[in-house]
N, C-alpha and C positions, 0 to 999 in steps of 0.2 A: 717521656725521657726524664731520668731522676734532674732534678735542679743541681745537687754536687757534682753530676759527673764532670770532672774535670780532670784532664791527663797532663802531664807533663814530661818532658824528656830533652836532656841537653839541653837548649838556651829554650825551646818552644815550649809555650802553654795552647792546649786546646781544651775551650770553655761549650761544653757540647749544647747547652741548654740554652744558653745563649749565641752560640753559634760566631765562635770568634775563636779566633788563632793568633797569637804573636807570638814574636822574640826578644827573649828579651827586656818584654816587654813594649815594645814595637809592632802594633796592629800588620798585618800580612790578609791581604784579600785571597781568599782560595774561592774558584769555582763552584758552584753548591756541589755537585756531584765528586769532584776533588775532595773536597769536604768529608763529603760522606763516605767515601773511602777510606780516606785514614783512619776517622774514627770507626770503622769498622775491625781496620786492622790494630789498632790501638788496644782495642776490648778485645783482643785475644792475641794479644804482643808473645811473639816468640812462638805463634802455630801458624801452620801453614793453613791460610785461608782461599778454597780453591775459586776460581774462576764465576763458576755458577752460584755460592755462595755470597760472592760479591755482587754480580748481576740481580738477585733476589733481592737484596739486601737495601743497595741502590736503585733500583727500576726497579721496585714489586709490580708493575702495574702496566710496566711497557715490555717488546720486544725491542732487544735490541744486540747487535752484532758485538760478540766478544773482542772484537776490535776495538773497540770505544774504549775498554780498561785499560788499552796500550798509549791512548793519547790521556787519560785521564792520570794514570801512574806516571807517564812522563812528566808532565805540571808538577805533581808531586814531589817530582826525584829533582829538579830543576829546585824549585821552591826550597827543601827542609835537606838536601844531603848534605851539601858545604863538602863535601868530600868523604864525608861518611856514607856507606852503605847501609842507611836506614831500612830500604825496598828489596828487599830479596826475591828475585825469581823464580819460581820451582817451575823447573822447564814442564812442559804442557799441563801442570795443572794448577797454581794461582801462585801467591803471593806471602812472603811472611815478613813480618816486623822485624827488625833485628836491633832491640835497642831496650833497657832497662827504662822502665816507665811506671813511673809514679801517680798516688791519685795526690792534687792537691787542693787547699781550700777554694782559692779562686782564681783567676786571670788577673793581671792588670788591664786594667782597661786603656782603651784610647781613640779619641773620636775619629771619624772618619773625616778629609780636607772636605768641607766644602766648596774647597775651587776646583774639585771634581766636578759638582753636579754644574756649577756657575757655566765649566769650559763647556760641556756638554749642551746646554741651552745656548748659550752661543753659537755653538756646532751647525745644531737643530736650527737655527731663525736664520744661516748663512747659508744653507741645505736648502730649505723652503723657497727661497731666493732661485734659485736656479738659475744663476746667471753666470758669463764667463768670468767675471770678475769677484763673485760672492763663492763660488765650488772652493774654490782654495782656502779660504779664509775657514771654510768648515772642513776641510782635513785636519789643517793647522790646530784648530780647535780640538779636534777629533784626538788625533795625536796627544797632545800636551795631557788631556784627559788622562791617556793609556800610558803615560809616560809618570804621571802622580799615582797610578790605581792599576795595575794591569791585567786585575779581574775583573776590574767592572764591562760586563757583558756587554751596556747597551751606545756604551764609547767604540764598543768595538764595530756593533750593528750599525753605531752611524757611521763610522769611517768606510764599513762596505758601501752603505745606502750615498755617501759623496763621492766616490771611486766609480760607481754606475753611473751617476751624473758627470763625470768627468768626460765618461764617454762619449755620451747623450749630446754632452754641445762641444764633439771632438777637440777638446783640449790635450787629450792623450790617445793613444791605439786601442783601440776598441780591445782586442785582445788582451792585453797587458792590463790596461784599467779593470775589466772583467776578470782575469786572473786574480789581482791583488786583492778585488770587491770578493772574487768564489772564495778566499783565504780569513778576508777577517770575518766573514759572514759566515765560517765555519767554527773561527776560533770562538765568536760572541755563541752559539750554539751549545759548542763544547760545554763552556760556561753555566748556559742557561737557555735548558731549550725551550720555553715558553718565552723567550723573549720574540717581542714580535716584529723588531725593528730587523733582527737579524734574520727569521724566515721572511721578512720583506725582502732584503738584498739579493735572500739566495734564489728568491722566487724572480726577479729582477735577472738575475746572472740566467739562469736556467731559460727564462724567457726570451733576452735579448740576444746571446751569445750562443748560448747550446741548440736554441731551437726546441725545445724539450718542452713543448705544451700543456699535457697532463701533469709531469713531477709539478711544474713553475703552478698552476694551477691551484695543486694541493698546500704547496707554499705559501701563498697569498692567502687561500684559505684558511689555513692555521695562523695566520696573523692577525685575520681578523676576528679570528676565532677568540684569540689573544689579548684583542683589543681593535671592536670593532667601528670604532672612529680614529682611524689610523691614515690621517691623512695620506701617506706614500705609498700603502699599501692599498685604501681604495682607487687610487690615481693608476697603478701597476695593475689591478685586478680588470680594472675602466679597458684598457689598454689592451690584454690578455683578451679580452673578450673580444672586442672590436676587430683583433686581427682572425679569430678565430669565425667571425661573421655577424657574431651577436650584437650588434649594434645599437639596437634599445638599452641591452641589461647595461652596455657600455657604457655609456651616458650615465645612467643610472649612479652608476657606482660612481663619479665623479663630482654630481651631483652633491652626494650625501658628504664627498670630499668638499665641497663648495659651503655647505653648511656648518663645516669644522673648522674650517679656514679660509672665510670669504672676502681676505684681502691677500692671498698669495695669488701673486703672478705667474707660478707653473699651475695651479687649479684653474685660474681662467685659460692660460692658454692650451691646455687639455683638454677644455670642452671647446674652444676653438677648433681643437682638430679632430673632437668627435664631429659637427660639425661639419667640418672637412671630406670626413669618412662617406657621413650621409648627402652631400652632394648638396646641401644647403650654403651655399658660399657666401649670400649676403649673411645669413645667420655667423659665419666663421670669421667674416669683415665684423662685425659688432664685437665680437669676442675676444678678435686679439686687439681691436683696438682699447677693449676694456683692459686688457694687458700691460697696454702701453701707457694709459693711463694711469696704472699703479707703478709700474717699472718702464720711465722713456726708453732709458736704455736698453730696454731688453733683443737683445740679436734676434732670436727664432721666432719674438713675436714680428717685430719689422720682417724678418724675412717671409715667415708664414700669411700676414698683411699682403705681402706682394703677391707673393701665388693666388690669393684669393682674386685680388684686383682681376690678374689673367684671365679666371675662368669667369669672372664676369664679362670679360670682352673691355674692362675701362683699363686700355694699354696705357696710357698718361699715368694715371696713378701707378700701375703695376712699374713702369721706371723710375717716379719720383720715390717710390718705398727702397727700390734697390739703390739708387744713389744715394739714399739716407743711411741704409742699409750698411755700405761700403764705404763711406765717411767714417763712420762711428767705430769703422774697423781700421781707420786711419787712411784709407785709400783717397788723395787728393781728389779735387772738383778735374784738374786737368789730368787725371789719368783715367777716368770716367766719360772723358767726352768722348773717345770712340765709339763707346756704350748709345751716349745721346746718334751720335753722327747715322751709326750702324739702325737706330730704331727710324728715325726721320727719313732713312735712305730704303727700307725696307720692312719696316716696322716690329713687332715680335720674331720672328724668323730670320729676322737681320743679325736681332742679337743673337740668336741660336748659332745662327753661323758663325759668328764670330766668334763666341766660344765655343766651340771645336774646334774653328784654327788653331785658337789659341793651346788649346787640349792638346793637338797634335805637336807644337813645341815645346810645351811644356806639358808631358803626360801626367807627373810624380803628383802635381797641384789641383788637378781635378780627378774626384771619388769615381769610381766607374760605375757607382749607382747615377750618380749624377749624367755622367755621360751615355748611360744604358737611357735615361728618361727623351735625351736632348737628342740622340737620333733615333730613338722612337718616334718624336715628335716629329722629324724632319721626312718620317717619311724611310729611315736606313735601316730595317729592322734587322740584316743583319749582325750589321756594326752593334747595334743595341742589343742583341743576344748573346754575341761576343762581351761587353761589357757584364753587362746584367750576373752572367755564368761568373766573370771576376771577382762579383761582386756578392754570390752567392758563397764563391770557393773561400773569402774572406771572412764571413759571417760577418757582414755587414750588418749592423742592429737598424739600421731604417729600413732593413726589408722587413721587418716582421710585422708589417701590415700590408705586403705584397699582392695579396689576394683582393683585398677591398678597396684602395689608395685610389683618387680617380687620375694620379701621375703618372699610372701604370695603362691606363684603357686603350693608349696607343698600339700597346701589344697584343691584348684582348683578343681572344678567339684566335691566336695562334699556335697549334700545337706545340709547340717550345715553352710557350708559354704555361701551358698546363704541366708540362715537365719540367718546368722551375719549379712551380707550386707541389707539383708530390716529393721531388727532391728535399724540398720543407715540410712535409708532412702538412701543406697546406689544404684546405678546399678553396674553388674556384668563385670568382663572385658569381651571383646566378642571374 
């Protein structure tokens, strides 16, 4: 690309060689692909440049859906029209300039905020966190980024990548969080489709929410492919596998996550719950307690602590985790002693009981995955099939380890149950 090429037209300069656009004299972030657009249509202002032309031009080297030029031209028309009709239409077949354009010496230049990349690292270290009280503080982050810079791609890839974790430790509706996550994790794409943080998300959305195992797959793939020490993306890969049965590679991949970042407390508690998967339960008690030792406060490590305890049979510990559990969620010592009363009075199955009563007053409060597991266990596989299907019809993201879970073996070997699994395109444990 020649070094002068440099275009200019009403308040805009675009500096091709250096790869910079303002107004003005006022730096303007555009999309790389946005980018490349214009100047495309620039170097031959006032002809109609059609469709396929443009697809060459920008994707020499990909396929890609003529559609893409309708969100990439929108960026565009939003960005530089002001009310002018710079983007001309030509109904089905491309695009023309409409605006007298000059060559000039140079751009003004003008640095990019550094308290772009600051909010983003921030973002990133409140993300890693994976806590109910850290998720927020990295949207917060996330945002303020997109709100200085609103083409930087990988502000945008994290706000889907903390929208997925909003989900993850139900702070928000699965669905909704996942909508917002499938939105920015397409716009950061738009953007820049090598970025990896955003095929993380989408591979993430596609996984938890659609059920969609191969696309999610290639997802994660290309992330790694991208940037193959990608903390979120080997933890979501780890993950992907494990429900899919592959329980070695699983590990694996979390592992190499554990090497990258081996004082985050979602990497340790991930291989707590590979772990988990594999039926090693004192292995999954060392792991989230190594959890809880980096983050006390962590919820899911306490709560996943207690499960473990269960399948050990040490019911003592399995209630002192859950009273510590529901403290920490502000639930008083005296509104937990039915908890105690119910366990001394009948021990695990006491408490089960009691929350179902409780379930039955109060439905809205407890997940129907949760109550598909708790009369599973009791012995009501009706009722638990009844749930389960609620909880399938929902796209419940803690099902997509449905197949391999050992919270599920109550159901094991009931025809229903293999027709929940093909309804997920699951296979069965074997």
């Amino acid at each position: 690309m020649a070094s002068g090429e440099v275009y200019g037209f009403g308040e805009f300069t675009l500096d091709a060689a250096e790869r910079r656009f303002s107004r003005a004299g006022e730096e303007i972030s555009l999309p790389p692909k946005a980018f490349g657009l214009l100047l495309v249509l620039l170097r031959q202002a006032g002809h109609l440049v059609t469709k396929r032309e443009l697809l060459d031009a920008v994707w020499p080297e990909s396929f890609v859906e003529e559609g893409i030029l309708a969100v990439h031209i929108s960026t565009l028309r939003k960005t530089i029209n002001g009310g002018k009709g710079y983007i001309e239409t030509v109904s089905r077949s491309g695009y023309r300039f409409n605006a007298t354009v000059s060559r000039n010496p140079a751009p003004v230049e003008t640095p990019r905020d550094m308290q772009v990349y600051e909010l983003f690292g921030h973002g990133r270290a409140h993300l890693l966190a994976h806590s109910i009280h850290e998720i927020p503080k990295a949207i917060r982050a996330f945002e303020r980024a997109i709100e200085l810079d609103p083409g930087y791609a990988a502000a945008h890839a994290g706000l889907a990548l903390a929208y997925c974790a909003l989900a993850a430790i139900r702070s928000s509706k699965p669905l909704e969080a996942y909508g917002n996550a499938r939105a920015a994790a397409l716009r950061a794409l738009a953007m820049d489709p090598q970025c990896a943080d955003a095929q993380a998300a989408l591979g993430a959305v596609l996984f938890f929410c659609e059920w969609s195992w191969a696309a999610a797959e290639r997802c994660l793939q290309r992330a790694l492919q991208a940037n193959p020490n990608h903390t979120e993306a080997l933890l979501l890969y780890g993950q992907l596998l494990e429900a899919l049965g592959r329980l070695e590679a699983g590990i694996e991949c979390k592992l190499k996550a554990l090497e990258r970042d081996p004082h985050s407390p979602l990497v340790h508690l991930q291989i707590s719950m590979s772990y988990w998967h594999q039926r090693r339960f004192d292995k999954a008690i060392e792991w989230a307690r190594k959890t809880l030792a980096l983050d006390s406060g962590h919820p899911h490590a306490r709560e996943h602590l207690a499960a473990s305890y269960l399948k050990t049979g040490d019911f003592d510990s399995y209630l002192e985790e859950n009273i510590r559990h529901a403290e920490a969620h502000g639930v008083s010592a005296e509104a937990m002693e039915p908890v105690r009363q119910a366990h001394e009075a009948a021990g695990i199955p006491g408490i089960r009981r009691l929350i179902l009563k409780r379930a039955e007053q109060q439905p809205e409060a407890f997940p129907a995955m949760q109550l598909a597991i708790f009369h599973g266990e009791e012995g009501n596989r009706d009722a638990a099939f009844m749930h389960l299907e609620r909880a399938i019809a929902s796209h419940d993201p803690c099902l997509v380890h449905l197949a391999i879970a050992p919270q599920w073996d109550s159901l094991r070997g009931d025809p229903r149950f293999d027709r929940c699994l093909d309804r997920m395109g699951l296979v069965g444990r074997s």
